[in-house]
Structure formats: C-alpha cells, structure tokens
C-alpha positions as CSV (number, residue, x, y, z in Angstrom):
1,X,0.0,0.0,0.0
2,X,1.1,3.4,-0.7
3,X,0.6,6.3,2.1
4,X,0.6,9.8,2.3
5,X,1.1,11.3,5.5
6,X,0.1,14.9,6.9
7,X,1.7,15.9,10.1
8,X,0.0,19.2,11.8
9,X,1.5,19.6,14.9
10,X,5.2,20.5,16.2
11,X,7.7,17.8,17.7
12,X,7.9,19.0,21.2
13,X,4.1,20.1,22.1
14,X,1.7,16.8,20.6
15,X,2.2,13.0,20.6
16,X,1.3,13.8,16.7
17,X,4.5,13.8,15.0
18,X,5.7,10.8,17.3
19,X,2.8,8.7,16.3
20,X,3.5,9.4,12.9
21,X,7.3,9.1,12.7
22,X,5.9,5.5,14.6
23,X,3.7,4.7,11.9
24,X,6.4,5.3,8.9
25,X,8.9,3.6,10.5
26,X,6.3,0.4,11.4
27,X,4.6,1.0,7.7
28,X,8.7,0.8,5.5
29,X,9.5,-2.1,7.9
30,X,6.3,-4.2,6.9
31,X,7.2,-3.2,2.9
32,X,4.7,-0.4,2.2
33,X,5.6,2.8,0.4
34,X,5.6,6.4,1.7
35,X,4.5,9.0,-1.5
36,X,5.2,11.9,0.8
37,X,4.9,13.2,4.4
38,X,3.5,16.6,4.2
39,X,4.1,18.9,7.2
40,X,1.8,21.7,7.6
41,X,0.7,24.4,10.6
42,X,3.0,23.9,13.7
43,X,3.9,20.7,11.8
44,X,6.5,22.7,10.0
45,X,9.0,22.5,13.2
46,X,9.4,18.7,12.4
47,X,12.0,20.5,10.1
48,X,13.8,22.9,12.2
49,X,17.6,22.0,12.5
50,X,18.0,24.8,15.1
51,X,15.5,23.1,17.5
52,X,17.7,21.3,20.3
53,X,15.8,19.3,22.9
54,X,16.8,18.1,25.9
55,X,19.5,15.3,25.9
56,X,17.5,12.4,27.5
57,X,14.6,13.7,25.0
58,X,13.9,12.4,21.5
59,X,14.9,14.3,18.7
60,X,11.9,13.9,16.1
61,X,13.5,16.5,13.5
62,X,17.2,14.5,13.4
63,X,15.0,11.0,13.6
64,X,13.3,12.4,10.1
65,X,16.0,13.8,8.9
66,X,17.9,10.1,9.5
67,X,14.8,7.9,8.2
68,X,14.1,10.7,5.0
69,X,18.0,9.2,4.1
70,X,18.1,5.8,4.7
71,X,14.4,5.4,2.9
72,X,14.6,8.2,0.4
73,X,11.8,10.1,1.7
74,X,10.2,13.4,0.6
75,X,9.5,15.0,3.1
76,X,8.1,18.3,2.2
77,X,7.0,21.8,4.3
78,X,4.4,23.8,3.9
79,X,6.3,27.4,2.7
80,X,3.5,29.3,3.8
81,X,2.9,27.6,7.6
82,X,6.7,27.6,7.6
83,X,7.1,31.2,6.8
84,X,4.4,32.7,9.1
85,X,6.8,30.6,11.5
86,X,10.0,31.6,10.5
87,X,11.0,28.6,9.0
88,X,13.2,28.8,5.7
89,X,15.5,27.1,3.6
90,X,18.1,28.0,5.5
91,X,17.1,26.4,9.2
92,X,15.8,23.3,7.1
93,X,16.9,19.8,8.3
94,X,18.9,17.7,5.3
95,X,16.4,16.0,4.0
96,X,13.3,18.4,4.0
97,X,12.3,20.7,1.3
98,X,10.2,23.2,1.3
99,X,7.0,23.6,-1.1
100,X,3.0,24.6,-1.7
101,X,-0.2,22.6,-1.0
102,X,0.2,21.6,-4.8
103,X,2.7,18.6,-3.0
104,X,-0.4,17.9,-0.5
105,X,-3.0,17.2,-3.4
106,X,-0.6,15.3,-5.3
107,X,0.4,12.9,-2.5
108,X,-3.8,12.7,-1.8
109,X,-3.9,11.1,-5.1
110,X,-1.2,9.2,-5.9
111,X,-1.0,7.3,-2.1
112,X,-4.1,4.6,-1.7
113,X,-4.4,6.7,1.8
114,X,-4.1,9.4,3.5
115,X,-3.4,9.7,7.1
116,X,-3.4,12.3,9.1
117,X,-1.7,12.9,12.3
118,X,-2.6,15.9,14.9
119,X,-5.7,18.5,14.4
C-alpha cells in the first residue's frame, strides 16, 4: 500500500509527529511505500535544524532527517505555515524541502491513503 502522511502539529508540544514518525517507520518495515509526508501548521517545526531538545529527550527533526536518508523520503514543508513561523530554507533539516499545498494534493492522489496525524 502506498501512504501519504500529513503531520500538523510540532515535535515537542503533541504526541502527533511521534505517532507518525511511529507509523512510517512500522509501515517501511512491513514493505509499504511512503509517496510523501506533508508537514503543515505547527507541523513545520518537524523540520527545524536549530531546534535542540533536551538530551534524554527524542529528537523527532534528526530521527526524520535520519529515516528521510536511509528510505529516500520526501518530506516536504508547507512554505506558507513555515514562513508565518519563520521557517526557511536555510534552518531546514537535510532532508526536507520546502514547497505549496500543490505537493499535499498530489500525495492525496497518488498514495491509496491518506493519514493524518494531529488536528
């Protein structure tokens, strides 16, 4: 099966982005494809390389960052969530890209579903 995934809430504030780096992780290991993970509103921090949390803390933006590698992954950000946050191309994790809703349609038809992780 082939999944799209939309992630709408930060890394450090929501069990959303967890759940879904989870669910990718659980979904590659059983042989299904990812089309795209789409982070949008405060989902856009998944992709801030100058976030640092706490050392006995997970780090969800390296753990993307490390699974978009290994799995070539596109994972793409929102530009206009991610400039009304300050997010750029410059403080982008390797591995993210930033882009319009245009990649969020695309991945809702070419993926068999669509899952959606926070509100």
């Amino acid at each position: 099966m082939k999944f799209g995934i939309l992630i709408n809430e930060g890394p450090f504030t929501h069990q959303a982005s967890d759940s879904a780096y989870r669910f990718v992780v659980a979904a590659l290991a059983k042989g299904h494809e990812i089309y795209r993970v789409f982070f949008y509103n405060d989902g856009v921090y998944n992709a801030n390389k100058l976030s640092e949390p706490q050392t006995d803390d997970r780090n969800l933006v390296a753990l993307w960052s490390a699974l978009a590698e290994e799995h070539s992954l596109d994972l793409v950000v929102c530009v206009a969530a991610a400039l009304r946050r300050g997010i750029k191309d410059e403080v982008l994790k390797d591995g993210f890209r930033i882009s319009g809703l245009g990649q969020l349609v695309e991945a809702g038809i070419q993926a068999d579903r669509m899952v959606v992780f926070g509100d």
